[in-house]
C-alpha positions as CSV (number, residue, x, y, z in Angstrom):
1,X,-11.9,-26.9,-37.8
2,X,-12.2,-30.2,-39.6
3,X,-11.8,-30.8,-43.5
4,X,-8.2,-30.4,-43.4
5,X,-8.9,-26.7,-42.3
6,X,-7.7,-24.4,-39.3
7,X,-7.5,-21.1,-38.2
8,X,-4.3,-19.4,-37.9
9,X,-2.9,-15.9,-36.6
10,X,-0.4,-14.2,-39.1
11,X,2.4,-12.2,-38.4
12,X,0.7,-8.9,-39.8
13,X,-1.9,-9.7,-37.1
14,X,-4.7,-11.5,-39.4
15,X,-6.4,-14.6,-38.0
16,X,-6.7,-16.2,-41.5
17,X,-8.8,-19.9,-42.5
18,X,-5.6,-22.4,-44.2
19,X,-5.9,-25.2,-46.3
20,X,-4.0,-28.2,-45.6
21,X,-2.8,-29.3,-49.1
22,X,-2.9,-33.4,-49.5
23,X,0.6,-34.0,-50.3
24,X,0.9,-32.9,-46.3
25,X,-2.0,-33.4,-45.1
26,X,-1.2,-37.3,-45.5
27,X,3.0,-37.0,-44.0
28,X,2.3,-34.0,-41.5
29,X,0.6,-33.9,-38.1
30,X,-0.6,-30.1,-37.1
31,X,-1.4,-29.7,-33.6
32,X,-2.3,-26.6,-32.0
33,X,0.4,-24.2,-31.0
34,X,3.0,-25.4,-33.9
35,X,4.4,-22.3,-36.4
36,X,4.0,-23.1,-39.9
37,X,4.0,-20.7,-42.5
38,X,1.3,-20.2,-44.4
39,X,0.7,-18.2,-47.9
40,X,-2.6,-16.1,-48.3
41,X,-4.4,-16.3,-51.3
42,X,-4.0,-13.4,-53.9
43,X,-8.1,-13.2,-54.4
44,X,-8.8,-13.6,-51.0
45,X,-7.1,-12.4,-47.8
46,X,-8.7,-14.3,-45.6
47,X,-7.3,-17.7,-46.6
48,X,-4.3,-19.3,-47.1
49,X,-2.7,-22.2,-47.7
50,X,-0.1,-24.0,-45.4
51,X,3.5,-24.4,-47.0
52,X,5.3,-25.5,-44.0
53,X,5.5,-26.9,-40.6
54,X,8.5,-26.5,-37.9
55,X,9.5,-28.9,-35.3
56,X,10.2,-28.0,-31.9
57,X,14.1,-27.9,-32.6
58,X,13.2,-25.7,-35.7
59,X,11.1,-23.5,-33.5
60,X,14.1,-23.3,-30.4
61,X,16.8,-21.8,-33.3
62,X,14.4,-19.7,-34.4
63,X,13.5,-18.0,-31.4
64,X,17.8,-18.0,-30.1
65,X,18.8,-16.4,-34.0
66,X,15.6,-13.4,-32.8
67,X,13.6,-14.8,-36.2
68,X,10.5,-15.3,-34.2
């Protein structure tokens, strides 16, 4: 979406609008497809902010241990 923004679908089925936070937005490279988790806001449900990204070896031992 631009302006360290994107759209991402939640785990209780929400497509919500993250924030990319500056201390990653300057180390991490989000593509599309990745998992990362994301906390929504407490006023608004709609938006949330990105905590975390995994790597594709992060994603493979999630998916073999049933977490995803």
């Amino acid at each position: 979406m631009g302006a360290n923004r994107l759209k991402v679908r939640c785990m209780d089925g929400k497509i919500r609008t993250a924030r990319i936070p500056g201390k990653m937005k300057k180390r991490i490279w989000i593509r599309e497809g990745d998992v990362v988790i994301v906390v929504p806001w407490s006023f608004q449900d709609e938006k949330a902010d990105v905590v975390w990204r995994y790597t594709s070896p992060q994603v493979d031992w999630l998916q073999r241990k049933g977490y995803l």
